[in-house]
C-alpha positions, 0 to 999 in steps of 0.5 A: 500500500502506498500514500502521498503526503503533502509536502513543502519544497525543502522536506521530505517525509516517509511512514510506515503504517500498521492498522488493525479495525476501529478507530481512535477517536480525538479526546480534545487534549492541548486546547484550541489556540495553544501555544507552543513554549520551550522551558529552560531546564533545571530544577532540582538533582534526583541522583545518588550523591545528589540533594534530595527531593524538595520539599512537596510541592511545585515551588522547585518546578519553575521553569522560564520560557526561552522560546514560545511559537505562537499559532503552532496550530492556532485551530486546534491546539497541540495533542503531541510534542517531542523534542530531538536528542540533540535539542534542535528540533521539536515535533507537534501534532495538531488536536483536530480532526484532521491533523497536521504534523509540523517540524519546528527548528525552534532555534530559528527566529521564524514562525513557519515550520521546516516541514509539515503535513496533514495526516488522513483520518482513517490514520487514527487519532495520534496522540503520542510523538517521539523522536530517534535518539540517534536520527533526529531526521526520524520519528514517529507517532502512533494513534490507539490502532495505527503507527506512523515512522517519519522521515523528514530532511531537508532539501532545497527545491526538491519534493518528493513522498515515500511508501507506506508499509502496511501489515495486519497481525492475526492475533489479539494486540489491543490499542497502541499507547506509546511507540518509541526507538530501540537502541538498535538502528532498524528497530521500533517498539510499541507498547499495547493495551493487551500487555504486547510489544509489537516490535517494527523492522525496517530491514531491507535485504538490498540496503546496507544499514547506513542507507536504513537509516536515511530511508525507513520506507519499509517499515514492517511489524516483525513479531509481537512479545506478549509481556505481561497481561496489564495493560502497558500505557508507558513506554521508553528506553533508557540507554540498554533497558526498555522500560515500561510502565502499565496500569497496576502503577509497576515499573519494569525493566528489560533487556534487548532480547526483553528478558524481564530484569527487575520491577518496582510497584506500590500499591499507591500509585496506580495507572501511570502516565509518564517516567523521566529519568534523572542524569546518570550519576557521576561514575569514578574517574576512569570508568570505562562503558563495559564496567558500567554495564556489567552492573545490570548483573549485580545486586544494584542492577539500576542507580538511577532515580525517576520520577513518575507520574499516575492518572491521579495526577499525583507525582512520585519520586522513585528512589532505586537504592532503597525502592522508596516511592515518595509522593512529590505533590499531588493535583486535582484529578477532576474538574475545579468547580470552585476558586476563592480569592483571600480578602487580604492576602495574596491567597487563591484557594482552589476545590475540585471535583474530586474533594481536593482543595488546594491554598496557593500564593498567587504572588510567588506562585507557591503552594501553601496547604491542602486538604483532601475531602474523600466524601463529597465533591467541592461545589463552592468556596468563599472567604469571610471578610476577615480571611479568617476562614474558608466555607466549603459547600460540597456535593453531598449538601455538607458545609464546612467553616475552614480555618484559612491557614490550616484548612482545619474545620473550625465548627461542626459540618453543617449539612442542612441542604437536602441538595448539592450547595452550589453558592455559599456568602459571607455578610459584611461583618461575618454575623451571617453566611449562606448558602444556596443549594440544587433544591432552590432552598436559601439556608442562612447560618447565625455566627454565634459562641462556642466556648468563647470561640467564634462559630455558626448555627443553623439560622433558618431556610426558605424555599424561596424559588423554583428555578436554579439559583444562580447568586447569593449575595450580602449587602448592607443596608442604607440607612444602617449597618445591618447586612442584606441579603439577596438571591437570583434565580433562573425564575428571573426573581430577585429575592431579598429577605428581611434578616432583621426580623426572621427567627428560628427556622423562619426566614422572612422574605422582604421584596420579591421582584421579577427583573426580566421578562425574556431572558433567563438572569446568569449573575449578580454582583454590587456596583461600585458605589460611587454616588448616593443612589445603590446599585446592583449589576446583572448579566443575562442570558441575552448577553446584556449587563443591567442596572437595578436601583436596590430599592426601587428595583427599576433598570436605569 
């Protein structure tokens, strides 16, 4: 089988391709728009003899942009990048559904990539990319069911395409995960979901193997290892190993003629999704290579610490000496649902959709503390005026009044709401706080003391709308300093209750106005008073902004 691909005039570029039934089908990864950024590398030793781990966190992980292409693939974004062994050339695959790959050299003051392409949709979704160690001229990308090998160099005013290899296994091979170069010249291997490495070959009996190397157009699947029965979603190739690791979170090593040599798993880290290797470490003077490979045969087969990172976005340090897997930080694994900001610091606090809640400095863009909520899904957060203390509503109708530096609970869990709190506020002088749940149901909490600590109670309820609830929001009153409170619905109602004379499990209600007629009210907010008259600001569904008087309750 053969296919043309479409090429400037100063590249060339060759695949092989082998394809089983099904397609892969695109999961949206890099984002529409997203630039392309090379980081100067640093950070901190992993080796023997060298510093440790730093302390949790991403604090050590900063890294300073030394070039960003921007519009690499302005449509679409990016769903694979590799950069070359010799730090020359970068490789990015493009997210849509048809995709375009490009060969940047990224040391170059140009926007234009040196060669490009776009790939067919039957190709599959390709998501991963990597280069040959020894021929940055040569990669390759796999989707779930097809791999693609590439040749690109340059040629001034010359144009031409090459042969696609085509081959179909007759035994179960599952979805590909990653593809990568063996140390061996003619030889790629992919690792599959069925626990297979299909081993390729580029051998060509009529070409010597220098030529091989210029021009991979034979490309041919030579055989298929069953290694393990877990699926292998890491595959790479560390000087004579080849390494893989797969869903059980093991990270095992193999030889050439992949002989099992030694593994490492934790119960903890489950599926993983990256390893990097730290440098090797500094060998006694006069060393020679034979005396370094020998060591695969002692007691201490492998010297050199890696980090690892799982589908819980949670980041460990692997330490081979002692085979000590030590959790380097830990991120949310879900969506965030809710984001705070500290009244009076320079605090962002963060809740996600898997209970993670997270306090990071915004300034020196340091993480502080965080706490994990195994229970429920973080919904909502807010600040008291103070920045004394965090309110956290959660999915499963619980509220928790959070010490802000601690994120200790500093009261009781309230869980008053039969629904998932989706808003939660804080009056102006912290006598109150509320909160609005999936149920339509305004709940408002009265600060009182505990022994002679400062905490909440249960104040009362009301049902107030029949629509979602889209905002709650404390104000003060005009004419005192008491604190007002207001809700919005999607019933286009904006409701305020009458604190000062609601008691016990009773909430008052005080205006009940309708402020739209067509559209559906999105938000609310206070506008900035910069006269006697009050306002209050709106957003609506037909994307227009309006002003309320907050007594009389007429649009300006």
């Amino acid at each position: 089988m053969s296919q043309e691909l479409s090429l400037p005039t100063e590249a060339v570029l060759g695949a092989g391709l082998q394809q089983q039934p099904g397609r892969a089908q695109p999961d949206g990864r890099g984002g529409p728009g997203a630039p392309v950024r090379l980081l100067s590398h640093g950070g901190y030793p992993r080796c023997p003899g060298e510093q440790a781990v730093p302390p949790a966190g991403p604090t050590s992980l900063r890294r300073i942009p030394v070039r960003t292409i921007f519009g690499s693939h302005p449509e679409d974004g990016v769903s694979a990048i590799a950069i070359s062994q010799d730090a020359k050339y970068l490789a990015t695959i493009s997210a849509g559904a048809v995709q375009r790959v490009c060969v940047w050299k990224w040391t170059l003051p140009t926007e234009k990539p040196a060669c490009s392409t776009e790939l067919r949709p039957d190709f599959g979704y390709q998501d991963y990319v990597s280069f040959n160690p020894q021929n940055p001229n040569e990669f390759v990308s796999n989707s779930k069911t097809q791999v693609i090998f590439y040749l690109w160099v340059s040629r001034d005013g010359e144009s031409c395409a090459s042969l696609l290899s085509l081959q179909t296994f007759k035994t179960v091979v599952g979805h590909f995960s990653q593809s990568v170069f063996h140390s061996n010249p003619t030889e790629a291997l992919t690792g599959t979901s069925a626990g297979k490495l299909v081993v390729w070959d580029s051998t060509d009996p009529h070409c010597c193997p220098r030529e091989l190397r210029d021009k991979p157009h034979s490309v041919k699947a030579t055989k298929v290892v069953s290694l393990q029965k877990e699926s292998i979603t890491v595959l790479t190739v560390l000087e004579s190993f080849i390494v893989t690791g797969d869903v059980k979170g093991q990270i095992k090593f193999y030889n050439g003629r992949l002989q099992l040599l030694f593994c490492y798993s934790h119960s903890r880290v489950g599926s993983i999704r990256s390893i990097s290797f730290c440098k090797p470490p500094p060998g006694p003077a006069g060393a020679s290579s034979a005396g370094s490979a020998s060591c695969t045969a002692c007691s201490q087969p492998f010297t050199r610490n890696f980090i690892l990172s799982n589908a819980d976005a949670t980041v460990f340090h692997v330490a081979t000496d002692g085979r000590n897997f030590e959790k380097v930080m830990e991120e949310a694994k879900k969506a965030v649902n809710a984001i705070a900001c500290h009244p009076r610091q320079a605090r962002l606090a963060l809740g996600s959709h898997c209970g993670l809640l997270k306090v990071w400095d915004y300034e020196q863009r340091e993480y502080l503390v965080s706490r994990i909520f195994p229970e429920a899904s973080i919904q909502c957060l807010s600040y008291d005026p103070e920045g004394y203390f965090l309110a956290a509503g959660f999915t499963d109708g619980s509220v928790y009044i959070l010490d802000a530096i601690s994120l200790q609970s500093s009261c009781k869990e309230f869980k008053f709401s039969r629904g998932p709190v989706t808003h939660v506020s804080f009056s102006h002088d912290s006598e109150y706080f509320a909160t609005a749940d999936e149920t339509h149901t305004v709940t408002v909490y009265k600060r009182v003391l505990q022994n002679g600590s400062r905490c909440w109670e249960h104040f009362a309820e009301l049902c107030s709308h029949y629509k979602p609830i889209r905002s709650i929001l404390f104000g003060v009153q005009l004419e005192s300093n008491e604190p007002r409170l207001l809700s919005l619905g999607e019933d286009r109602h904006l409701i305020e209750y009458d604190l000062s004379i609601s008691s016990k499990d009773h909430l008052e209600v005080l205006h009940r106005d309708r402020i739209e007629q067509i559209a559906v009210p999105l938000c609310l907010a206070w506008y900035p008073q910069l006269s006697n008259e009050s306002f209050i600001l709106t957003a609506n569904s037909c994307y227009k902004m309006k002003l309320y008087n907050t007594t009389t309750k007429l649009c300006r």
